[in-house]
C-alpha positions in Angstrom: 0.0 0.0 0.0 3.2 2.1 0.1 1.4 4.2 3.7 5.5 5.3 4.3 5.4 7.4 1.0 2.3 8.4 0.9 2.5 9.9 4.2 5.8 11.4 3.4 4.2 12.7 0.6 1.0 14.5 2.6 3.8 16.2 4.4 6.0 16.9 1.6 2.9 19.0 -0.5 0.5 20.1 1.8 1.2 24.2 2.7 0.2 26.3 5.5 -3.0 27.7 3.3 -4.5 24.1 3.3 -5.2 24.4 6.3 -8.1 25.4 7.7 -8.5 28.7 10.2 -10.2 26.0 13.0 -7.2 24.0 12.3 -4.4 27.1 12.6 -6.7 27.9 15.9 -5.9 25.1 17.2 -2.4 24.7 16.8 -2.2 28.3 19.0 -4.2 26.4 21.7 -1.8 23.8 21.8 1.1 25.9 22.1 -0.5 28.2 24.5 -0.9 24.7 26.6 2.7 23.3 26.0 4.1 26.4 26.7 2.1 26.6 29.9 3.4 23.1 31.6 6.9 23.8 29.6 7.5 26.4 31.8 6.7 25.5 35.0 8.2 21.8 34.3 11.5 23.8 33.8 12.1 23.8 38.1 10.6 20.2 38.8 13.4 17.8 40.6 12.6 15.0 38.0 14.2 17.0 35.1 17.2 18.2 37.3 19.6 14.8 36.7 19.1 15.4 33.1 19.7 19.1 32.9 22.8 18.5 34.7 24.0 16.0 32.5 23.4 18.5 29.3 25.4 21.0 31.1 28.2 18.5 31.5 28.5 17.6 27.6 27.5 20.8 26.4 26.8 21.7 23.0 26.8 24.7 20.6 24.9 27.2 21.5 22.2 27.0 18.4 19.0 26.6 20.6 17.5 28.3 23.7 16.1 26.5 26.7 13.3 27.6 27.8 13.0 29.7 30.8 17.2 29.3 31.7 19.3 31.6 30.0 21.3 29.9 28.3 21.4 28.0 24.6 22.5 24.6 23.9 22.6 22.1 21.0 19.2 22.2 18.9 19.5 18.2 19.4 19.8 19.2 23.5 17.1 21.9 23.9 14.3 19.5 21.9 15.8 16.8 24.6 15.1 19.4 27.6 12.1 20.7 26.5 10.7 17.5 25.6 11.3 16.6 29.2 10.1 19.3 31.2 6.8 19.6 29.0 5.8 16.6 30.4 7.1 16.2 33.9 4.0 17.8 35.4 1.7 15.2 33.1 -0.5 18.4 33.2 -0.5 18.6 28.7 -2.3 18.0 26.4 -3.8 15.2 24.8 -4.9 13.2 22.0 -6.5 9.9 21.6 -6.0 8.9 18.1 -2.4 9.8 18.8 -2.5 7.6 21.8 -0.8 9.9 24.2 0.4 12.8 24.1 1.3 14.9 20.9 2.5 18.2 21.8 5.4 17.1 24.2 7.3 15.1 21.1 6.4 18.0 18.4 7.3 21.4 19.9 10.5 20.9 21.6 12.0 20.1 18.5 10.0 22.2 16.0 10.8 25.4 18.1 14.7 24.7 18.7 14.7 23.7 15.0 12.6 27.0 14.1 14.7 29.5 16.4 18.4 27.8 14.8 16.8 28.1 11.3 14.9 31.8 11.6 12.1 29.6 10.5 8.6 32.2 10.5 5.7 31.6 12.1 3.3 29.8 9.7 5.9 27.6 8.9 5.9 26.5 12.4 2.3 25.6 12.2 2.4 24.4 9.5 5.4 21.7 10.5 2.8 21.1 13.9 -0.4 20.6 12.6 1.3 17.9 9.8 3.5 16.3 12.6 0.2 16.1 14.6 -1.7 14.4 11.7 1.3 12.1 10.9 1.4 10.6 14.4 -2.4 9.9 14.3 -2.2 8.0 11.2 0.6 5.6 12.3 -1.3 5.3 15.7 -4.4 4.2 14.0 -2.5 2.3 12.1 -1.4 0.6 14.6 -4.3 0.2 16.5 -5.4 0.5 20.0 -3.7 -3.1 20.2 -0.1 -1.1 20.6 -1.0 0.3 23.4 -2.4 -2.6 25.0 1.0 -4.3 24.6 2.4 -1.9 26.7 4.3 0.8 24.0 4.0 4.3 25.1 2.2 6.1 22.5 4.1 9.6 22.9 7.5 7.8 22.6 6.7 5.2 20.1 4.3 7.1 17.8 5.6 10.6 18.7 8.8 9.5 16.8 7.0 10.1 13.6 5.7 12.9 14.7 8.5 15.0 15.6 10.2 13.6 12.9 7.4 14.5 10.1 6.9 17.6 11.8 11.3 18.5 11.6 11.1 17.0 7.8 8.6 19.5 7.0 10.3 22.5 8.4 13.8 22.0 6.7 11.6 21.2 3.6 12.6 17.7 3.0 11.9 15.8 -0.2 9.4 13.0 -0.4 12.6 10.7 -0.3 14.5 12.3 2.4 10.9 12.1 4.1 10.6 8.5 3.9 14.1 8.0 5.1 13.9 10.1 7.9 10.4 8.2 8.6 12.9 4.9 8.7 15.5 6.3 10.8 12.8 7.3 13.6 11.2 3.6 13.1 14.1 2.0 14.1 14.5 4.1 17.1 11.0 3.9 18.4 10.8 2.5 21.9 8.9 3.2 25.1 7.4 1.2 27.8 4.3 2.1 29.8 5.9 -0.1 33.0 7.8 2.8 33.7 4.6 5.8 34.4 5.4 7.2 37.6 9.0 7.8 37.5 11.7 10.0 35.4 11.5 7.8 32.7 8.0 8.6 31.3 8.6 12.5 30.8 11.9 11.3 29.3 10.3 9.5 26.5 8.8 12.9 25.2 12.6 14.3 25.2 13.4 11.3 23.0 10.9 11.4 21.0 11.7 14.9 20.1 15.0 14.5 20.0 15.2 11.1 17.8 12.8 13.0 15.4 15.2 15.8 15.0 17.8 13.6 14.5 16.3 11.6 11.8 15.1 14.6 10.1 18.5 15.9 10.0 20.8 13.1 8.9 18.0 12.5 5.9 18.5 15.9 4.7 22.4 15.1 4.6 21.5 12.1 2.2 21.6 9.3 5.3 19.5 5.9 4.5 16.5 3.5 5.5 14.0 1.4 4.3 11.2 2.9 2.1 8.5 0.8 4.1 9.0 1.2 8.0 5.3 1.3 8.7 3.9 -1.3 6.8 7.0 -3.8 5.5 7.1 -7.3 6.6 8.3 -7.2 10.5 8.8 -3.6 10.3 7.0 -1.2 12.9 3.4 -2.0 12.6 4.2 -5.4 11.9 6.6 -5.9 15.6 4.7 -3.6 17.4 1.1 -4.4 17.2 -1.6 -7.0 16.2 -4.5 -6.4 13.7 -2.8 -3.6 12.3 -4.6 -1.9 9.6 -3.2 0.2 7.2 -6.2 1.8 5.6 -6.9 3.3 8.6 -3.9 5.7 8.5 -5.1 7.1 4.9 -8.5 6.9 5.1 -10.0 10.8 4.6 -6.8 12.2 4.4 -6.5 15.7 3.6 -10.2 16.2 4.7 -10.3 15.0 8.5 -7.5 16.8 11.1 -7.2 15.0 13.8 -6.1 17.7 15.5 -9.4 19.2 15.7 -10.2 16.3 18.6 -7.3 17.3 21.2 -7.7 17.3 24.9 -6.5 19.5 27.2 -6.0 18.7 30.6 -7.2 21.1 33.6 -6.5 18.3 36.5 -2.5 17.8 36.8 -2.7 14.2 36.3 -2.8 11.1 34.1 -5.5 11.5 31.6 -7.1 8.1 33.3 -7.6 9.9 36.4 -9.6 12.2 34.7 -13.1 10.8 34.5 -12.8 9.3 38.1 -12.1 13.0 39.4 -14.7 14.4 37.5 -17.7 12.1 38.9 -16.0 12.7 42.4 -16.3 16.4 41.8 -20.0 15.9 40.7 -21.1 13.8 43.2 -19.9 15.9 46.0 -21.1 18.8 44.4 -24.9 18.0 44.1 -25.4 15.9 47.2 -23.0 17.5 49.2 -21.2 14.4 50.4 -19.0 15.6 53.2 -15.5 13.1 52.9 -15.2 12.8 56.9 -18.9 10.5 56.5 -17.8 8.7 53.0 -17.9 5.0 54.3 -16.0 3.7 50.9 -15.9 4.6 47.6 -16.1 1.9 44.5 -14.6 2.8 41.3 -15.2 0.7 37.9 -12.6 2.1 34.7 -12.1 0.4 31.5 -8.9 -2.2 32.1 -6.5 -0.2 30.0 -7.0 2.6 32.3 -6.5 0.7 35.6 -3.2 -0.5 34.0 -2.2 2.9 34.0 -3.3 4.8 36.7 -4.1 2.1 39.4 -1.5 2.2 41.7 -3.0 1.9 44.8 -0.6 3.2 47.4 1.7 5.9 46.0 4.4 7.7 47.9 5.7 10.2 45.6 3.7 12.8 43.7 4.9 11.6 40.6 3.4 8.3 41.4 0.7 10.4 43.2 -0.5 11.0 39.1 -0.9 7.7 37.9 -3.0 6.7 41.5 -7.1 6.9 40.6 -7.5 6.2 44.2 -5.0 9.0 45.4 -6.5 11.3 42.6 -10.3 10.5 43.5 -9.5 11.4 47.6 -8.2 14.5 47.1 -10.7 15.9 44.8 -13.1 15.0 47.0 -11.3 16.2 50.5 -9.2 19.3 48.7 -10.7 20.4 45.7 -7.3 21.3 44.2 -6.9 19.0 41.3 -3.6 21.1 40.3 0.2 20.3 40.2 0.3 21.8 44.0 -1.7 18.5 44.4 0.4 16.0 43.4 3.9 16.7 46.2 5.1 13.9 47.6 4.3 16.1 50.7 0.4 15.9 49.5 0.3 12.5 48.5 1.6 10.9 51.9 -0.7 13.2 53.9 -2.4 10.9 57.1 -5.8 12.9 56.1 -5.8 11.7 52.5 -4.0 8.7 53.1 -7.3 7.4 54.9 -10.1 7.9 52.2 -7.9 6.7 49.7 -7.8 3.3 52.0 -11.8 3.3 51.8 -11.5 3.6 47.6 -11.5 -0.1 45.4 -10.8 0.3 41.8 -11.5 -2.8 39.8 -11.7 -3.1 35.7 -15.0 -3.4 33.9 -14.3 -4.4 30.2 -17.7 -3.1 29.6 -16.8 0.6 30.0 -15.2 2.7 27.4 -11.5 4.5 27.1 -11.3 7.2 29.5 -15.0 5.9 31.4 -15.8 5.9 34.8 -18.8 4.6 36.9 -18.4 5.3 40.5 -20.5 4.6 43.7 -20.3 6.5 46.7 -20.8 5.1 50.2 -21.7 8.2 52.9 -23.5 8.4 55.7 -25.9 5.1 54.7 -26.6 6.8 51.8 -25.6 5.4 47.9 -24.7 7.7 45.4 -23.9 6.9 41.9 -22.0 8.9 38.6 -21.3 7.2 35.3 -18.9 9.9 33.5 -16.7 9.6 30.1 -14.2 12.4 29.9 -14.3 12.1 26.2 -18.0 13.2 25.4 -16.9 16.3 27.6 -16.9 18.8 24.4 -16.3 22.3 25.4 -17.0 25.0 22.5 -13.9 26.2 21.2 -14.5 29.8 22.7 -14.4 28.4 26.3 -11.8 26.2 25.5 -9.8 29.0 24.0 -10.6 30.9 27.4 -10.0 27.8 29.8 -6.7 27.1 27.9 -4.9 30.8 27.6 -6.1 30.8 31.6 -4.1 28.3 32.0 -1.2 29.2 30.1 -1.4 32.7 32.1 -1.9 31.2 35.5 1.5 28.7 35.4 3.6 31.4 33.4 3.2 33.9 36.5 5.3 31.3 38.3 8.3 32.1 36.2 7.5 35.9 34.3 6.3 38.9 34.5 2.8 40.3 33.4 4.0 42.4 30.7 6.1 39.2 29.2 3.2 36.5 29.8 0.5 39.6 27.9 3.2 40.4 25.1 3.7 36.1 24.6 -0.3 35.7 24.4 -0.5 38.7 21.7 2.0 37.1 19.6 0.6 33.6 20.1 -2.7 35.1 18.9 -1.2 36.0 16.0 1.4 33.1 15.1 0.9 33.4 11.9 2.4 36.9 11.3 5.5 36.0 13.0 8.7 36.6 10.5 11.5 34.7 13.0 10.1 32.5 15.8 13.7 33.4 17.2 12.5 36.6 17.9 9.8 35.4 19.7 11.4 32.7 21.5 14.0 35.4 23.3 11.1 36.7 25.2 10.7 33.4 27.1 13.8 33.4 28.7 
């Protein structure tokens, strides 16, 4: 079916007035988002072993990472970035992507933009086709990849970066489809390691391996013209079922983009739909936690594999608890990254309603579904919620997300910077050097 080339050619032709204003809209929500988590993940202790082994090798200065002040290797800032946009697990996310797309595109298409004085509709451009790119080889693969226990955002968010990187040094078809090899034989990721350093690292590699593969295509470097689809290549070794018509079907006419989630609880995506029903619940019977006698929770198994562990002691492990996230909705309300310290998540007080929560898989329920029953005070109260059928018109969203993006950026800048970022953002588009833009987040 030749899906490598004809992916690398939807990359290779399609320009930034294909795409649709709802489309370029988006993109500017997504950066707004990454930016947002990007900047605050800059200080977090999980990225700080990594940082200091940057600093140690060092690297020409072509590249600026964020928030420090200083530049490093392009290959080194997409690394960084990568990392601390998804320390906090507080990004966006996508489910056709399966996991997260923004973490493995803009680290590398913004150190590769700032090095290269690339303008600002290129960016978007190079985004929104990295985006779509990573879909299609995730539907591709199927929801069976995940199953086996790849992470998405590593695995699939090496074709992303990498289509995204191709796309902004305006690689050929070819050069596409070898860089598209060189990130397939790189692809790796395991979800057995959520809750520690490694997870946030995968987005660095992703972005990083992209950039690389992009880079030594361009200087003529070599792969296989079939990684996706050839006979034990990447669908073939990574998944089950795989089925390549579904990464062309209605290409050019359906952006997946237009479907992204954004997260407003600092946590796993998994946890999402339990905290929301907790947060209903308590809102319109006015449970009071002290009299909850125990709480049962039902998720679909895929999401108990990733955010059931039952007795964290870290707040990184605090993330990827349902039980942990549940209790503290109910008992603090601040759903947050101030939520999820190890400080928090070992606290007596919370400690003892999570002990009263069961969370047990129900293949019945969908991805990202919760049904949950509440013991309190002999009473029974019951919420069936699915974050997914959540929609939020894009006006709101726009809203909720720039919020967002203003609320963690006072952590690190000033008003004027964080007002003079969001009129720029607004206008992407317009933007003749995205190094210009990028010296005002420093």
């Amino acid at each position: 079916m030749e899906v490598t080339r004809k992916l690398a050619e939807f990359v290779r032709a399609t320009k930034f007035e294909d795409l649709s204003r709802e489309v370029v809209n988006e993109a500017k929500l997504c950066l707004f988002d990454w930016l947002a988590v990007t900047f605050v993940g800059a200080d977090d202790p999980d990225v700080r072993s990594l940082t200091e082994v940057v600093d140690m090798v060092g690297g020409n200065e072509q590249a600026t990472v964020l928030i420090r002040n200083r530049k490093t290797s392009v290959l080194n800032a997409a690394l960084l970035n990568g990392m601390y946009s998804h320390v906090l697990d507080f990004d966006d996310t996508s489910v056709e992507f399966l996991g997260h797309a923004s973490v493995t595109l803009f680290p590398a298409l913004l150190a590769l933009a700032e090095w290269q004085k690339k303008s600002g509709s290129e960016l978007i451009t190079a985004f929104v086709l990295g985006f779509e790119t990573g879909c299609r080889v995730a539907l591709g693969a199927t929801y069976n990849h995940y199953l086996a226990g790849w992470h998405g955002t590593s695995t699939i968010g090496h074709f992303s970066s990498t289509a995204g990187c191709a796309k902004l040094l305006g690689l050929s078809t070819e050069q596409t489809i070898n860089a598209f090899g060189a990130a397939g034989t790189q692809a790796a990721g395991l979800k057995s390691v959520f809750g520690t350093s490694c997870k946030p690292f995968h987005a660095g590699k992703a972005a990083f391996n992209g950039l690389l593969a992009a880079l030594v295509a361009q200087r003529g470097f070599t792969s296989i013209d079939n990684i996706l689809e050839g006979e034990r290549c990447f669908w073939d070794l990574f998944s089950k079922d795989w089925q390549a018509d579904a990464a062309l079907s209605d290409m050019k006419e359906r952006w997946y983009i237009l479907n992204n989630n954004y997260k407003f609880h600092a946590s796993c995506y998994g946890t999402h739909a339990p905290i929301e029903a907790a947060l209903a619940l308590k809102k319109d019977h006015r449970i009071d936690p002290d009299k909850i006698e125990k709480i049962e929770i039902d998720v679909c198994p895929p999401m108990l594999e990733v955010a059931g562990k039952m007795n964290p002691r870290k707040g990184l492990e605090g993330k990827f608890s349902i039980p942990y996230s549940v209790a503290n909705a109910l008992i603090r309300g601040d759903t947050g990254m101030a939520a999820f310290t190890d400080e928090k998540v070992t606290d007596p007080f919370v400690t003892g309603l999570r002990e009263k929560i069961s969370v047990e898989p129900d293949a019945a329920l969908q991805p990202f579904e919760s049904d949950m029953t509440i013991h309190a005070a002999g009473e029974k109260y019951q919420k069936r919620f699915n974050i997914l059928e959540q929609k939020i018109p894009y006006d709101e969203k726009h809203e909720l997300v720039v919020q967002k993006f203003r609320s963690l950026a006072d952590f690190v800048l000033d008003g004027d910077r964080i007002e003079e970022i969001v009129k720029r953002i607004e206008k992407l588009e317009e933007e003749r050097n995205i190094a210009e833009l990028i010296a005002i987040m420093t």
